[in-house]
DRENDREN-693382 format. One record per residue (C-alpha): residue number from 1; residue in one letter; chain; x negated, y, z. Coordinates in steps of 0.05 Angstrom, whole numbers, plus 5000, padded with zeros to 4 digits. Layout:
BEGIN
@palo:NUM, lumfi:a, marfi:A, xx:X, yy:Y, zz:Z
...
REM end
This chain:
BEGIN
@palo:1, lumfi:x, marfi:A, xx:5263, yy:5229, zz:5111
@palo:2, lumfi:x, marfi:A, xx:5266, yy:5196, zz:5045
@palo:3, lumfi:x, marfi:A, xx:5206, yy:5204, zz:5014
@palo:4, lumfi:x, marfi:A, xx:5168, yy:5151, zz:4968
@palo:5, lumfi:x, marfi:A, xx:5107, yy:5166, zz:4942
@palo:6, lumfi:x, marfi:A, xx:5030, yy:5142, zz:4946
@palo:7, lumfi:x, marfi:A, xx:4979, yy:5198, zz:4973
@palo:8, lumfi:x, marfi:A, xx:4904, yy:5193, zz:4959
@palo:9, lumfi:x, marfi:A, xx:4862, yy:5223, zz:5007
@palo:10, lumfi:x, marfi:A, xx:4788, yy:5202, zz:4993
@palo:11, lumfi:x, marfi:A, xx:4770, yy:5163, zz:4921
@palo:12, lumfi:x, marfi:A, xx:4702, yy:5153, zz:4917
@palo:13, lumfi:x, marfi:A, xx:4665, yy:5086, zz:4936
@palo:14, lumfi:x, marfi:A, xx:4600, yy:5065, zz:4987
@palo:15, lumfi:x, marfi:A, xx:4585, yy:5142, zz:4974
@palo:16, lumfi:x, marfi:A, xx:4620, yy:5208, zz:4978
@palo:17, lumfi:x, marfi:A, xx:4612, yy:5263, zz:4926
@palo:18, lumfi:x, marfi:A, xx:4627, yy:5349, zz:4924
@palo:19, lumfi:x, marfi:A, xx:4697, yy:5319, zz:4902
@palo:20, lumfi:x, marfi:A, xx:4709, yy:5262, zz:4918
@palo:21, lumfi:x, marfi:A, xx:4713, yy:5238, zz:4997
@palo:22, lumfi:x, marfi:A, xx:4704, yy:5160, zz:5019
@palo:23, lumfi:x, marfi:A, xx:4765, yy:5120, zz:5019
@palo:24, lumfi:x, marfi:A, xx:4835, yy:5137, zz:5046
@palo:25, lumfi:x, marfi:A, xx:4904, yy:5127, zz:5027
@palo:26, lumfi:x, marfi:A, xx:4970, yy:5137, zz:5049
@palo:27, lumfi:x, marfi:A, xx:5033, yy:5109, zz:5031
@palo:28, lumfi:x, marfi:A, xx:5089, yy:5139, zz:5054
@palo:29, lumfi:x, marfi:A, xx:5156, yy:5104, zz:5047
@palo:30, lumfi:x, marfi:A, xx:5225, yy:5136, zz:5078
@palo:31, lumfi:x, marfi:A, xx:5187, yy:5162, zz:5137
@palo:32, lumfi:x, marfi:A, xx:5142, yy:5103, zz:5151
@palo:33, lumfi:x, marfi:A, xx:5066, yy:5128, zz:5141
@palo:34, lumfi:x, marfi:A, xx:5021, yy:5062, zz:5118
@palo:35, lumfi:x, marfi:A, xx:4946, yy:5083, zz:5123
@palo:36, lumfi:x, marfi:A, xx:4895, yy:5040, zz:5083
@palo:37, lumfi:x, marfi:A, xx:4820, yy:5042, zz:5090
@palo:38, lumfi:x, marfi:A, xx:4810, yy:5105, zz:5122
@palo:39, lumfi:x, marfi:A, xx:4741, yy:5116, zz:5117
@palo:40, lumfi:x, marfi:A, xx:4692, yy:5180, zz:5140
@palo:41, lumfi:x, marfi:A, xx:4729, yy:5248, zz:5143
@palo:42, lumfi:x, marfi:A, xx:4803, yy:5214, zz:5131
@palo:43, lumfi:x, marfi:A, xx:4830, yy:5251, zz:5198
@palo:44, lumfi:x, marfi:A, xx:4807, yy:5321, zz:5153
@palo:45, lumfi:x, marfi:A, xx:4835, yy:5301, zz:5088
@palo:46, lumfi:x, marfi:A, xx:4899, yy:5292, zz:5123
@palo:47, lumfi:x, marfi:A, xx:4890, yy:5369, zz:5146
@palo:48, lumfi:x, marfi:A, xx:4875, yy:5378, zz:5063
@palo:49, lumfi:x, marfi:A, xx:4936, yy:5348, zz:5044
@palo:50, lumfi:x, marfi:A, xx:4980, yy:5380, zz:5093
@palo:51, lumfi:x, marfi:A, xx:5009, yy:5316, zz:5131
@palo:52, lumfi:x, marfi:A, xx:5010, yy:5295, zz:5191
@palo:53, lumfi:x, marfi:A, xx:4966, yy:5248, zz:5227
@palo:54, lumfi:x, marfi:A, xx:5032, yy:5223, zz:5265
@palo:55, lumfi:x, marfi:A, xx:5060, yy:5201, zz:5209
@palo:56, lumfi:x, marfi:A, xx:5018, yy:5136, zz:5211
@palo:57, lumfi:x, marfi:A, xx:5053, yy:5071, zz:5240
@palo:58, lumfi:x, marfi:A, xx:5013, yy:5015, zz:5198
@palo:59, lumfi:x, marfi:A, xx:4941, yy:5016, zz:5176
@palo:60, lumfi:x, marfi:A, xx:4912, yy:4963, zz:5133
@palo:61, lumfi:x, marfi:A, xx:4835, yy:4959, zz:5123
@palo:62, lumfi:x, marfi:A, xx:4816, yy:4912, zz:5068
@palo:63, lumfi:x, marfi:A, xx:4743, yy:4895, zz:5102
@palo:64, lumfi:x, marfi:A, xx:4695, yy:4926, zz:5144
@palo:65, lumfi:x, marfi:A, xx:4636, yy:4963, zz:5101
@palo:66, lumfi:x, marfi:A, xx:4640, yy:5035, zz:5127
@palo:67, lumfi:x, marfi:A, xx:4662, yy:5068, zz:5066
@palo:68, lumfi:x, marfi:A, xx:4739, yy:5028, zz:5088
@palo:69, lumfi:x, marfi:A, xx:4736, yy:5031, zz:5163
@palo:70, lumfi:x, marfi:A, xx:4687, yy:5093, zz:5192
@palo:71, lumfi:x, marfi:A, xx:4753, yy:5131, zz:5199
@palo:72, lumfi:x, marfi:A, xx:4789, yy:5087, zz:5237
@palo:73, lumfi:x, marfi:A, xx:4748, yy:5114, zz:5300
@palo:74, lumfi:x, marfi:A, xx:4773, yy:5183, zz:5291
@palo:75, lumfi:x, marfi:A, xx:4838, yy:5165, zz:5256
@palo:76, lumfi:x, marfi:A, xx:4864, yy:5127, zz:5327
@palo:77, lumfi:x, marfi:A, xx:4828, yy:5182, zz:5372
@palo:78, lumfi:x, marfi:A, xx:4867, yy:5233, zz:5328
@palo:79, lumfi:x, marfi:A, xx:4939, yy:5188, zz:5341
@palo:80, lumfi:x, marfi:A, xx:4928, yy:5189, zz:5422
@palo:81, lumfi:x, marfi:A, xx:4914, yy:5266, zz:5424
@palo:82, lumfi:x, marfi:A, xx:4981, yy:5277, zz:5391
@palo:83, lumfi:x, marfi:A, xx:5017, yy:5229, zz:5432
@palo:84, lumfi:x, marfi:A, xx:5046, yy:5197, zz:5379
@palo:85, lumfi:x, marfi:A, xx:5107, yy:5147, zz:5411
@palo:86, lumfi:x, marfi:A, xx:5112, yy:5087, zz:5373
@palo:87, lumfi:x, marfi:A, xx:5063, yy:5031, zz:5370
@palo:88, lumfi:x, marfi:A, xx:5018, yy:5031, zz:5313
@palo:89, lumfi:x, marfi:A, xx:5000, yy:4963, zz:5279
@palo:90, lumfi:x, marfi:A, xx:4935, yy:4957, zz:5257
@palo:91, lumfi:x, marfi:A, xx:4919, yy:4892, zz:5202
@palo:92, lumfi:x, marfi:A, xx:4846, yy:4876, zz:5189
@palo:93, lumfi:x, marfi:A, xx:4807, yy:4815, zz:5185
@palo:94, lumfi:x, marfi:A, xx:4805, yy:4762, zz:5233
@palo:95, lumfi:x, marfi:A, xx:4730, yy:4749, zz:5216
@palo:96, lumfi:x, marfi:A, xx:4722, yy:4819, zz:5235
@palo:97, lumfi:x, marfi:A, xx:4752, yy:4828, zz:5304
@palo:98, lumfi:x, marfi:A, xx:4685, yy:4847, zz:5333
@palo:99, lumfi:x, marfi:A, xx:4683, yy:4908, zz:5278
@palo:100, lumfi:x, marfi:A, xx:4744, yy:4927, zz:5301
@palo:101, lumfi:x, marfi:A, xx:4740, yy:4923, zz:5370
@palo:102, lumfi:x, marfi:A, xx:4677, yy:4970, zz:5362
@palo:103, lumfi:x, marfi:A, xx:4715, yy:5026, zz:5328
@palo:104, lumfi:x, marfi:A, xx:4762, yy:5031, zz:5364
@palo:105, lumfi:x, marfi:A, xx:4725, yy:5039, zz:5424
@palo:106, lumfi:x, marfi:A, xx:4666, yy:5074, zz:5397
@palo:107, lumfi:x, marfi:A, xx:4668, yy:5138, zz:5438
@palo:108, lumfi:x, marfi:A, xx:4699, yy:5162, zz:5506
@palo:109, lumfi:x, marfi:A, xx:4778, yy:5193, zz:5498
@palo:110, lumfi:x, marfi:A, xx:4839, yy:5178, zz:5528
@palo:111, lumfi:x, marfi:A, xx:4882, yy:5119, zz:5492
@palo:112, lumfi:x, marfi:A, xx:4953, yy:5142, zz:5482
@palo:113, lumfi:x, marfi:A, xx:4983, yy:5104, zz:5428
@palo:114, lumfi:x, marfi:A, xx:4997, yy:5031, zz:5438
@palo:115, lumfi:x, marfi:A, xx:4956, yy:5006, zz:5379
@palo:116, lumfi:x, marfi:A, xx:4979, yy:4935, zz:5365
@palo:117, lumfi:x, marfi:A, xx:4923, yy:4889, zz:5324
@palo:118, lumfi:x, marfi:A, xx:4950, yy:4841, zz:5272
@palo:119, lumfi:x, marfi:A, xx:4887, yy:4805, zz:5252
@palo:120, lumfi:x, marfi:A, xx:4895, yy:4771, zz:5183
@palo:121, lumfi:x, marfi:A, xx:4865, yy:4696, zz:5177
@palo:122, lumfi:x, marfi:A, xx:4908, yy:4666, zz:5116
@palo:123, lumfi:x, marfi:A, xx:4952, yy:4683, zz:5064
@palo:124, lumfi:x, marfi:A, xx:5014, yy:4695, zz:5050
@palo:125, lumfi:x, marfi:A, xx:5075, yy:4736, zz:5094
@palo:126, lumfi:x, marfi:A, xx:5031, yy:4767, zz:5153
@palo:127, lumfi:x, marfi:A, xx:5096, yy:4812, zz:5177
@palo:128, lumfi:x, marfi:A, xx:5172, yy:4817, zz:5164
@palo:129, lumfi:x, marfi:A, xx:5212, yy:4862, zz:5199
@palo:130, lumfi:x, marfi:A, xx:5286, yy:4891, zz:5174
@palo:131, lumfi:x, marfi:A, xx:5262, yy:4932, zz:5118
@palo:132, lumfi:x, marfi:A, xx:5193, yy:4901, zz:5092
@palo:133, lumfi:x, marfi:A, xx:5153, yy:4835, zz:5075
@palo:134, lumfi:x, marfi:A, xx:5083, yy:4850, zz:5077
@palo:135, lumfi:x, marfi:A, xx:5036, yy:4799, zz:5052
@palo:136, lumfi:x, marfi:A, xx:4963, yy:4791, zz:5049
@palo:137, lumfi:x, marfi:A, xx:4911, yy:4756, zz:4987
@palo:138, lumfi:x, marfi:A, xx:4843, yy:4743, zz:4998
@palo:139, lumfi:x, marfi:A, xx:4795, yy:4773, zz:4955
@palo:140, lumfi:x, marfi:A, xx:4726, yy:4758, zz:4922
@palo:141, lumfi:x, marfi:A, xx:4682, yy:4805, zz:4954
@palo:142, lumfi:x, marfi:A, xx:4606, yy:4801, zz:4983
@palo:143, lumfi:x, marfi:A, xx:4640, yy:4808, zz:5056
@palo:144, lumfi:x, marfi:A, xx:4712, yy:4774, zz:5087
@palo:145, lumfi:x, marfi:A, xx:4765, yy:4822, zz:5045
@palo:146, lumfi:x, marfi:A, xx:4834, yy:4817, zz:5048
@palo:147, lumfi:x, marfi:A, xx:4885, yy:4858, zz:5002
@palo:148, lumfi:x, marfi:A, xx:4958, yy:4872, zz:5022
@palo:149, lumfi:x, marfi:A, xx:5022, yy:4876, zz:4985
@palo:150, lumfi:x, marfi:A, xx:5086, yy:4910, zz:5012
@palo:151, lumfi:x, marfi:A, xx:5159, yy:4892, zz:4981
@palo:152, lumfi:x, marfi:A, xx:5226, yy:4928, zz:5002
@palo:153, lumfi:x, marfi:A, xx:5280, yy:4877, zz:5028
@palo:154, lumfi:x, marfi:A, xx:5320, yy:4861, zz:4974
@palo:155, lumfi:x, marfi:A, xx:5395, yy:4903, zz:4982
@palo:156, lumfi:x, marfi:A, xx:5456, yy:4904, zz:4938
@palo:157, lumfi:x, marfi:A, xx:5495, yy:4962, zz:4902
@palo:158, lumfi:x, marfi:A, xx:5568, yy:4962, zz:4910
@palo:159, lumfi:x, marfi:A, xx:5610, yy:4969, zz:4850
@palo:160, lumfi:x, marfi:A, xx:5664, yy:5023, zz:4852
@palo:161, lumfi:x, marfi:A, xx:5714, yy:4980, zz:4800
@palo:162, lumfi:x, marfi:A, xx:5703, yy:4917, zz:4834
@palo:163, lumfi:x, marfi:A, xx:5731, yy:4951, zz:4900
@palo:164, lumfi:x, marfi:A, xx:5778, yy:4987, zz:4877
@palo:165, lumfi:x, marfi:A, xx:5811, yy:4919, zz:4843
@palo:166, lumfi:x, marfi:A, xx:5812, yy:4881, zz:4904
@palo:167, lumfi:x, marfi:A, xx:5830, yy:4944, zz:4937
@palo:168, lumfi:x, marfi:A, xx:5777, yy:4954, zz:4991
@palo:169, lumfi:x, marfi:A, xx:5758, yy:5029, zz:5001
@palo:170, lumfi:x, marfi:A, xx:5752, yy:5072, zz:5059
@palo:171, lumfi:x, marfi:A, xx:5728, yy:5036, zz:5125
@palo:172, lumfi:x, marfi:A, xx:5736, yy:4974, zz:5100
@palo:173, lumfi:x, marfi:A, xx:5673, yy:4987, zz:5052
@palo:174, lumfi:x, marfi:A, xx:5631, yy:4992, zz:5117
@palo:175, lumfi:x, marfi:A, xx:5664, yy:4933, zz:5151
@palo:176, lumfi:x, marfi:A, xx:5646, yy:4888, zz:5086
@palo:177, lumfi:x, marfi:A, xx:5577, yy:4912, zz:5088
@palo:178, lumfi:x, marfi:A, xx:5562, yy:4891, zz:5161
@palo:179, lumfi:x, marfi:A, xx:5592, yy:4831, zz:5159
@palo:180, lumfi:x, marfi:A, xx:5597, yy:4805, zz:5096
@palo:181, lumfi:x, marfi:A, xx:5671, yy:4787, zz:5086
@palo:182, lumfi:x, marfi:A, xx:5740, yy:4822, zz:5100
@palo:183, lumfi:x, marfi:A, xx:5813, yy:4816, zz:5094
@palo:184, lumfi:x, marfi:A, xx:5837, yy:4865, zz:5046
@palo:185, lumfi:x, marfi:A, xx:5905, yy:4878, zz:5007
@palo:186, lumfi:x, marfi:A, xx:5897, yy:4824, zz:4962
@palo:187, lumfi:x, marfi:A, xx:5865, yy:4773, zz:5014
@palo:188, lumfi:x, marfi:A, xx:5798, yy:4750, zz:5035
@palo:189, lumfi:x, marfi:A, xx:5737, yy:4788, zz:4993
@palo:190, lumfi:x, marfi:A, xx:5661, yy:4770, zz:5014
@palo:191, lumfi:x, marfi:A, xx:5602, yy:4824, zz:4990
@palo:192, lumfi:x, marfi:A, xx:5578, yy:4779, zz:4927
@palo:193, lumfi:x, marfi:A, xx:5651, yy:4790, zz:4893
@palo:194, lumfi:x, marfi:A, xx:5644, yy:4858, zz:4891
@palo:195, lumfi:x, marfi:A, xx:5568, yy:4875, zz:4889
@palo:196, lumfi:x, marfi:A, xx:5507, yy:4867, zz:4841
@palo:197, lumfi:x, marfi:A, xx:5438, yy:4860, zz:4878
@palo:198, lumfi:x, marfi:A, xx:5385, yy:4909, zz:4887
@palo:199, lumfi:x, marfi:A, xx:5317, yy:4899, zz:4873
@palo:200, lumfi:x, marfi:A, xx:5266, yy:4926, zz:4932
@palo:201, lumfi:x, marfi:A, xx:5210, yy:4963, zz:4912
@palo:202, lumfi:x, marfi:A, xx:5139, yy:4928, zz:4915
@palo:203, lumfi:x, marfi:A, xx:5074, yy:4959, zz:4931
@palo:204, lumfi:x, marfi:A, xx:4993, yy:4923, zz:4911
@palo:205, lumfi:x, marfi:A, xx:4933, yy:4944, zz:4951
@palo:206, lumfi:x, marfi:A, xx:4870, yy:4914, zz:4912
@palo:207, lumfi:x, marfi:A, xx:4801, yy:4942, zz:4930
@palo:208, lumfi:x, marfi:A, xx:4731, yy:4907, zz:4932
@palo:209, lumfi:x, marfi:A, xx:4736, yy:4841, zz:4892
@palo:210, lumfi:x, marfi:A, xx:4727, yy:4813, zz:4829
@palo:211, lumfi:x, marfi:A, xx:4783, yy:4780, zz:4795
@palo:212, lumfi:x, marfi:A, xx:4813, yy:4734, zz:4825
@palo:213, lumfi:x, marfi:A, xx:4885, yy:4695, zz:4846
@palo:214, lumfi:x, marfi:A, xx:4884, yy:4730, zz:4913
@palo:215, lumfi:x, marfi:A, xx:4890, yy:4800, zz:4859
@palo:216, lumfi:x, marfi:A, xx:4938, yy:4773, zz:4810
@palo:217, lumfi:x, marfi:A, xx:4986, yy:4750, zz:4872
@palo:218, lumfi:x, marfi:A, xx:4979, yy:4829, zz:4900
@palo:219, lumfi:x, marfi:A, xx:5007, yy:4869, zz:4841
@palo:220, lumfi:x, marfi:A, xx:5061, yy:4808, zz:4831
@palo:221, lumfi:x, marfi:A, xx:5124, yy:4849, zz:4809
@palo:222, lumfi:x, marfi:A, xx:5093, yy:4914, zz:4832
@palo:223, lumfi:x, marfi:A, xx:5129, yy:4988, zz:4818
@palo:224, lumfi:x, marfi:A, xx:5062, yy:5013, zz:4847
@palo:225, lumfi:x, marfi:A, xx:4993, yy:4977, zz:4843
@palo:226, lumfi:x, marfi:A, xx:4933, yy:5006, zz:4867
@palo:227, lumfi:x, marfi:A, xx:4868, yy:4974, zz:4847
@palo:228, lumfi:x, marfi:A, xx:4792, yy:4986, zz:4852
@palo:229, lumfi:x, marfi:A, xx:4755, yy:5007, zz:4790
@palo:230, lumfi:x, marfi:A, xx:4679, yy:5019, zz:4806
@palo:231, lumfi:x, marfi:A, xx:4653, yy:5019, zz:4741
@palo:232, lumfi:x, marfi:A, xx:4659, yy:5017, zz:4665
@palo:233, lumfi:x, marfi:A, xx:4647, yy:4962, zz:4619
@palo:234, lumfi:x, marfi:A, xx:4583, yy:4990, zz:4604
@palo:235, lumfi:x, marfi:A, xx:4562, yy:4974, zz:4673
@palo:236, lumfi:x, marfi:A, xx:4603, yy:4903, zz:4682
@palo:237, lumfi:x, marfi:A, xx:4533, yy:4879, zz:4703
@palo:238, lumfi:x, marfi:A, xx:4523, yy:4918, zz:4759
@palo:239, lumfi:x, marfi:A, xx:4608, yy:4907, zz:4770
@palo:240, lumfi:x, marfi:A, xx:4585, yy:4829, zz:4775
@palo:241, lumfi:x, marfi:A, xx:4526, yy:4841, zz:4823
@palo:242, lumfi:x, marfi:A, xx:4565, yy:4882, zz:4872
@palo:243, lumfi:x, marfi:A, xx:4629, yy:4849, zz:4865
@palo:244, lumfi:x, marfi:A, xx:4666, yy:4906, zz:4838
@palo:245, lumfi:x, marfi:A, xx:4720, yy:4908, zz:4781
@palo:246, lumfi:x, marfi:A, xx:4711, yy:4955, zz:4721
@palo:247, lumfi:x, marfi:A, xx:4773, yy:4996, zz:4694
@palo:248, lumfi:x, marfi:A, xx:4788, yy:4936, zz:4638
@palo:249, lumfi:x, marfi:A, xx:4777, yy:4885, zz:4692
@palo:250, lumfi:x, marfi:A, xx:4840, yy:4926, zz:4742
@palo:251, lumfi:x, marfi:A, xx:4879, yy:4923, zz:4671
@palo:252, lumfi:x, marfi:A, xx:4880, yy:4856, zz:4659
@palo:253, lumfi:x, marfi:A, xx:4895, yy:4842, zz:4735
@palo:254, lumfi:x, marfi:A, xx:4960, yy:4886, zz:4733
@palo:255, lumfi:x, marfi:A, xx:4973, yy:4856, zz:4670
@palo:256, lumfi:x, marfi:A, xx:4965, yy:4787, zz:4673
@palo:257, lumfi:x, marfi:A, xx:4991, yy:4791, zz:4749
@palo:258, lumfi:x, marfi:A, xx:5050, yy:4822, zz:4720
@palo:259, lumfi:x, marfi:A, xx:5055, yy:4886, zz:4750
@palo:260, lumfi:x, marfi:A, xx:5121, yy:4928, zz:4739
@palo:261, lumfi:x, marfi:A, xx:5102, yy:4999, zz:4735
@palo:262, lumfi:x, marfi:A, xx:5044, yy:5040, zz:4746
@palo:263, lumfi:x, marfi:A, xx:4966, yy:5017, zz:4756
@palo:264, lumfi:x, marfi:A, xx:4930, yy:5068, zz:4796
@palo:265, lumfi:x, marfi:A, xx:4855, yy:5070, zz:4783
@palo:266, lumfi:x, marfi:A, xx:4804, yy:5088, zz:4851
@palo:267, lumfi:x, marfi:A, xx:4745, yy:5075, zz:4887
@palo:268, lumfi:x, marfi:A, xx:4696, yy:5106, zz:4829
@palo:269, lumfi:x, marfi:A, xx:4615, yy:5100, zz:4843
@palo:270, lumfi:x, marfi:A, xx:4597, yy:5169, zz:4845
@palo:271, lumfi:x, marfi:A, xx:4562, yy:5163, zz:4782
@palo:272, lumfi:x, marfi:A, xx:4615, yy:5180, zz:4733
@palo:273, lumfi:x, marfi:A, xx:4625, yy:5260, zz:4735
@palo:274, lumfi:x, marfi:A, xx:4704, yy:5236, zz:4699
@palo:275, lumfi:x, marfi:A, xx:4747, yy:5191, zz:4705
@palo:276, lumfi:x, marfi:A, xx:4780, yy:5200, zz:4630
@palo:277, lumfi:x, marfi:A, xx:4743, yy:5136, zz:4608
@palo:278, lumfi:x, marfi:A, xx:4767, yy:5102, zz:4656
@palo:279, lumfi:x, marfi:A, xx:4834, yy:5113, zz:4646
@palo:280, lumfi:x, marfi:A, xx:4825, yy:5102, zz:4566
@palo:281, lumfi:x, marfi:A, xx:4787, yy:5031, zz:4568
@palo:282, lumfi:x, marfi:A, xx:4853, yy:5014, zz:4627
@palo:283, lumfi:x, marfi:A, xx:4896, yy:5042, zz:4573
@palo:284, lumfi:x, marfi:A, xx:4872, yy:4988, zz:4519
@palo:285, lumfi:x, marfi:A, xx:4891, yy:4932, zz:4562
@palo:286, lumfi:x, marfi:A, xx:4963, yy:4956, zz:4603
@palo:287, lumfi:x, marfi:A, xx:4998, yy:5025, zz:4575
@palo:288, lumfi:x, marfi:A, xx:5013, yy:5053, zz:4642
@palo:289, lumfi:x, marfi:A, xx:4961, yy:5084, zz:4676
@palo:290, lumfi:x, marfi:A, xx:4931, yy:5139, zz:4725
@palo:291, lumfi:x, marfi:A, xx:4863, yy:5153, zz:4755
@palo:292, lumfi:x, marfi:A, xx:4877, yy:5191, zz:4818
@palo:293, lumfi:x, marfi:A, xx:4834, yy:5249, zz:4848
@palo:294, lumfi:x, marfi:A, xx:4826, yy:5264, zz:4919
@palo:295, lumfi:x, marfi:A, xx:4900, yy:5294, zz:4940
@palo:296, lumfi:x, marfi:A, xx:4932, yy:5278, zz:4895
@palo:297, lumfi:x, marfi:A, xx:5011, yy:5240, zz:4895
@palo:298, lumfi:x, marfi:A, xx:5036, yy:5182, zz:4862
@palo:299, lumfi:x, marfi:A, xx:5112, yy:5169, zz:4866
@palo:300, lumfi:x, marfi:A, xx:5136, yy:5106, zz:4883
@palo:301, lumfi:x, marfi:A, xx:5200, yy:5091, zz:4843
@palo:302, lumfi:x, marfi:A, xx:5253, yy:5058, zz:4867
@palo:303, lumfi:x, marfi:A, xx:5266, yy:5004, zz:4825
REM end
């Protein structure tokens, strides 16, 4: 299925509102489902947004106060009572192995799905398989907090003149694609004569922090960059004291950290009844922007 867009399924921070549900998002790239910090009533606003729980093959959680991590309980009970087949890898803090050994264990039900723990203790590449790099930053919050960033495997495009000079078409397209070099009409052609390279998309996960390097290094090159905004500058104090970011503050990380496309805006303290300002004092630092309600879908381009 090829299908590329960011899902938010719970937007408020440490506490829920009539709209607004704790933390949960889902990104879902070509039929990969990566769940971060699914917090109370996640397994439900996957019911609200009409996916399925099955979906899920990574989940990330950032750090371990219960507005990012209550859901993981039900989210992993939920995966075993569908029988979902593949192993699901699980990233969290090192610092908070205890935490997580807790939730997933919290209550009696049968375990299913192979979960497979990928406890994150420094930074940098923390998985690379065929398709993805996924790295991980620390962050500057009052507990361990760790944000991730996901980039596509670079590819290359093949151009249609190019072949058709050094006559190569048909099956011999495929053969130079697997293994890099053929024999054709008008003698030996390799992939870089006849190809231009393809970027891979790149996806920033920044939630409790202040700013920091560990931010800037998330939403590096980003077509999608999600980051916490708690408060407004009017409240930067209480941003400080709490170690939150305010909208301007997520701004200037996407745009000094040189983010690519889109900066989506989250994680609101339930005591702003709209997220407008937000989006306007983002808007005065970095152009694109989007404050994202519960359910709603992001696209992630492909570059």
């Amino acid at each position: 299925m090829s299908l590329r867009e960011f899902v938010a399924l719970g937007t408020s921070s440490q506490v829920p509102t009539r709209y607004r549900n704790h933390n949960g998002y889902l990104l879902r790239w070509d039929g990969a489902g990566f769940l971060f910090d699914p917090g109370e009533g996640t397994q439900r606003q996957f019911i609200m947004a009409d996916i399925a729980v099955p979906e899920v093959r990574r989940i990330f959680i950032t750090h371990f106060h219960g507005d990012h991590a209550l859901g993981l309980a039900g989210i992993v009970q939920r995966l075993s009572l569908d029988r979902v087949p593949h192993p699901v890898e699980i990233f969290f803090p090192k610092s908070g192995q205890a935490y997580y050994e807790r939730l997933i264990r919290s209550t009696i039900y049968h375990r299913v799905v192979e979960l497979v723990p990928r406890p994150v203790d420094a930074p940098g590449v923390v998985l690379e398989d065929e398709t993805f790099s996924i790295e991980a930053h620390p962050l500057v919050h009052s507990v361990d907090t760790w944000g991730y960033r996901i980039k596509e495997r670079d590819g290359v495009r093949f151009e249609k003149e190019l072949l058709d000079a050094r006559g190569v078409v048909g099956p011999l397209v495929g053969r130079l694609q697997r293994e890099g070099a053929v024999e054709g009409p008008q003698g030996r052609v390799t992939l870089d004569e006849v190809t231009t390279k393809k970027r891979g998309a790149a996806f920033g996960f920044v939630m409790d922090t202040r700013p920091c390097e560990g931010a800037l290094a998330l939403v590096r090159g980003c077509d999608l960059a999600v980051v916490e905004s708690t408060y407004l500058e009017e409240h930067a104090d209480l941003a400080r004291d709490h170690k939150h970011l305010t909208a301007r503050e997520a701004a200037r990380i996407a745009l000094e950290g040189g983010t690519l496309g889109t900066l989506v805006l989250t994680h609101f303290s339930q005591r702003y009844a709209s997220t407008k300002p937000f989006v306007a004092e983002a808007r005065e630092v970095f152009p694109r922007v989007r404050a994202v309600r519960d359910l709603d879908r992001v696209p992630l381009p492909r570059p």
